[in-house]
N, C-alpha and C positions, 0 to 999 in steps of 0.2 A: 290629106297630109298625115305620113305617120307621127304616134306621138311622140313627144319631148320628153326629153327622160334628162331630171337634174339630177348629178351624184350629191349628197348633202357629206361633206370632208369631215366630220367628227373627229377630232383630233385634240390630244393635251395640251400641245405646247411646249413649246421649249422658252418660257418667259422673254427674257431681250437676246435671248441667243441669234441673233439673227439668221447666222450661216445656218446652222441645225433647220430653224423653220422654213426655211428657202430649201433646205435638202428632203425635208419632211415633206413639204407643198407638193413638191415635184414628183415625188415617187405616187402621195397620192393620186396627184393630175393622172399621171399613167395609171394606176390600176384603174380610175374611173374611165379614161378612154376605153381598155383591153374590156373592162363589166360593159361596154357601151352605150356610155353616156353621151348628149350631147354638151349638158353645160355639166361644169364643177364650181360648189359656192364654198368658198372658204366662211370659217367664224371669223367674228370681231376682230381687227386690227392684229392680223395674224405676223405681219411681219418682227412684231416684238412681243407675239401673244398676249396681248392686253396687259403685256407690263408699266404697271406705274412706278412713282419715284417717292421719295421722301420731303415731304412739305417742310422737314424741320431740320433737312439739309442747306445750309446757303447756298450750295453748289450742284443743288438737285434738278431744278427746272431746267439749270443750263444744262447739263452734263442730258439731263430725258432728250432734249431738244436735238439731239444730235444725230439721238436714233430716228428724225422722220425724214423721209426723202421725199425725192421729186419721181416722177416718172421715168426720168430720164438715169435713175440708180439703175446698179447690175441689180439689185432683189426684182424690181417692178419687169426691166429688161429681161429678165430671166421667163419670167409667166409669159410676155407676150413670143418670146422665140417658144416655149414652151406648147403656147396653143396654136400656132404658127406648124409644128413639128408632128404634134399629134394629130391635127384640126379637131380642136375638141374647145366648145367655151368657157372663157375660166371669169367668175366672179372674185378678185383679188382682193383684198382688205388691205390695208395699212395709217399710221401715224404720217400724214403728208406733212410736206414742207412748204408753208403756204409764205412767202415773202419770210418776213421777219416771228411768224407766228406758226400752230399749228394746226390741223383736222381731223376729223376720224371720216376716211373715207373709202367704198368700193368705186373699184373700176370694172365694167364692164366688154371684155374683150373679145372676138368674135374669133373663129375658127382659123381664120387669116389673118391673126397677130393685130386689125383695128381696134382702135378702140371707140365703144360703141356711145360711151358711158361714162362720167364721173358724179358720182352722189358725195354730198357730204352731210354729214347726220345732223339735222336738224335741233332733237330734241338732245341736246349734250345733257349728260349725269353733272350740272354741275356741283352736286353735292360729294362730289369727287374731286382731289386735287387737280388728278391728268386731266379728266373733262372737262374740268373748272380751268383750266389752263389753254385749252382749245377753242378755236375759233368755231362757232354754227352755220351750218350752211342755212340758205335761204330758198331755195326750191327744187321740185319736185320731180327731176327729166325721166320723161320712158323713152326708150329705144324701142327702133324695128331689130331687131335679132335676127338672122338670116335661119332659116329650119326649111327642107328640102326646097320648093321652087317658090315658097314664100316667104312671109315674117312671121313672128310673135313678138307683138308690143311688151317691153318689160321695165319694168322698172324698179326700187329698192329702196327699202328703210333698215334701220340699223338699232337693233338691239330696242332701248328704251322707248325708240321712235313709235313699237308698233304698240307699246301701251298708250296711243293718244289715236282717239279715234281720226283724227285729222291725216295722220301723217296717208292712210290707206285712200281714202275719201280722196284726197290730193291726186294721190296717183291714180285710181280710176278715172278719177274726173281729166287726167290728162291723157288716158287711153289705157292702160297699163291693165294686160290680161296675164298677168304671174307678175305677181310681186315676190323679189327673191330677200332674203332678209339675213345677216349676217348677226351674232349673237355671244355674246360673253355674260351670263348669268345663270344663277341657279333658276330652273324654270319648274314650278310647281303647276300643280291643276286648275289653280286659277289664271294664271299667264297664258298657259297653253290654249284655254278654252277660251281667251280673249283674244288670241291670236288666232283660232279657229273662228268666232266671228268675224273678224277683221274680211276675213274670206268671204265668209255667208253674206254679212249686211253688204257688201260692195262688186260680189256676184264678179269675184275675184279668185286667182287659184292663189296658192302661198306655198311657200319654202323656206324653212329658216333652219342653219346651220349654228351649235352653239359648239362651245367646249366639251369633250369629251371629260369624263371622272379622273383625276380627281380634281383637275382644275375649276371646272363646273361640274354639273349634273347630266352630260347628254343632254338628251332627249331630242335633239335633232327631229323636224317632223314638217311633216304635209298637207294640206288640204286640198280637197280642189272646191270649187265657186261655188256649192250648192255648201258648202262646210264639212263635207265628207271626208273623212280621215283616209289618208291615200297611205303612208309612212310614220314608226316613230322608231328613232334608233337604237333606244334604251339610253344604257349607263356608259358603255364603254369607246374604244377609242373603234372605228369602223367607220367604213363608206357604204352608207344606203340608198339605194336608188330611188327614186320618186318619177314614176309615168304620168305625165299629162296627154289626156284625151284627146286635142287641139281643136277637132271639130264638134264633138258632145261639150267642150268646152263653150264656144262661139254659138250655139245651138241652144244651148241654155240662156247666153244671154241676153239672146233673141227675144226672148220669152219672160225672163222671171218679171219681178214687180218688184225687185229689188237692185242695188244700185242706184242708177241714175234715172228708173223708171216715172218715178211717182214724185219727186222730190220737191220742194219748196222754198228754195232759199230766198227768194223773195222775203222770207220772213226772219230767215238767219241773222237777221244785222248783228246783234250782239254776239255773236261766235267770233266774230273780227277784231271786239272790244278789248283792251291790256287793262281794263277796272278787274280789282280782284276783292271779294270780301275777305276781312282783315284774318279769317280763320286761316287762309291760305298763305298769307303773308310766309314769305320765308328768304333767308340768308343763304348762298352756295360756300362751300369749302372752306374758301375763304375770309367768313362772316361778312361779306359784300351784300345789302338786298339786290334781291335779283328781280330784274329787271330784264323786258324781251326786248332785245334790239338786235336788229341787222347785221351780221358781219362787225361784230366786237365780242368782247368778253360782256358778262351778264355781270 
């Protein structure tokens, strides 16, 4: 199998502009095809570029609320005729329109316009109004991704997700050989090199696309499964390619003694437990104690 090559989209943003960042998307998508790539990951919630609202507007939640859609929008429509046109995969972001509430979610769409794929981010910022206003997803789906006469298992976290070692562990545990990661923050050397583990301990590859400067910091970057730095974008707005190996990939982890090799959870009970010592106690955005539950607000 030749390798896999993800374009990482580094890009500023155009805040709630939406047409601008559907025009921007697009042009990317295509120069990552033409550099030939097979997938392209967008950052965090691209279609309004991680724009938030004002808490201390009465008319602010509604008026955000308006910008999230369903799949079934020309933005969303656009990406899938988009991969569809080029045959090239595109990891899409956006603000969904979940019933009566909201998500922060990618979609996962395959060269053929299917979709492979819907993650919704688990671990919400709710110390953020817009996060604090979104609903959490509850698990962890990988996909078979079609790559010449086979698959590569993939699956995705989002931003905050890959600071908990759970969210990676999750998706290994459900096959998931590239974990693709979409990103809106400023990402220092300690983020990065926890997101470089994330890789090593779970004998996993990684990709994560963030905001280009001055919206964020770059740094766009790659691992593959041994923790080996594959890409990092820097500062600016650019598409970088990232090669995965697919068979030194698979070959490795045959072999390592990490991941799912040794493990013990027989013993884990307490990783399951919502008991928190009171030093972690804490209130989200809203001054609400936050509390883990299922598919509501915290």
């Amino acid at each position: 199998m030749r390798p896999f090559t993800i374009a990482l989209l580094q890009m500023a943003g155009h805040q709630h502009d939406v047409e601008a960042n559907l025009k921007q998307g697009i042009e990317f998508c295509k120069q990552a095809q033409s550099m030939g790539a097979d997938f392209a990951l967008f950052p965090e919630m691209w279609n309004i570029g991680y724009h938030s609202y004002d808490p201390n507007d009465p008319d602010g939640l509604n008026e955000f609320k308006k910008l999230a859609i369903t799949q079934d929008s020309e933005f969303f429509q656009s990406f899938v005729n988009c991969a569809k046109e080029l045959e090239i995969g595109i990891g899409i972001t956006y603000l969904e329109k979940y019933g009566d509430e909201m998500r922060n979610a990618i979609s996962i769409i395959d060269k053929h316009g299917d979709i492979l794929l819907t993650y919704t981010k688990v671990h919400t910022c709710v110390f953020f109004p817009m996060e604090g206003s979104c609903v959490a997803g509850d698990h962890w789906p990988v996909c078979d991704f079609p790559h010449d006469d086979g698959h590569i298992k993939i699956g995705s976290m989002i931003c905050y997700d890959r600071e908990f070692p759970e969210s990676a562990r999750s998706l290994m545990l459900n096959g998931a050989e590239i974990i693709v990661t979409p990103n809106c923050c400023g990402l220092d050397h300690r983020r990065l090199d926890q997101f470089k583990t994330r890789a090593f301990e779970n004998a996993v590859a990684t990709a994560m696309t963030n905001y280009a400067a001055p919206t964020c910091n770059g740094h766009s970057i790659a691992f593959d499964a041994e923790g080996e730095l594959i890409v990092d974008s820097g500062k600016q707005e650019q598409i970088t390619l990232a090669q995965f190996d697919v068979e030194a990939l698979r070959t490795y982890r045959k072999t390592t003694v990490w991941g799912n090799a040794f493990r013990r959870p027989e013993h884990y009970q307490q990783l399951c437990s919502n008991d928190r010592d009171e030093v972690f106690t804490r209130t989200d955005a809203f001054n609400r104690p936050f509390v883990a539950t299922l598919n509501s607000h915290n």
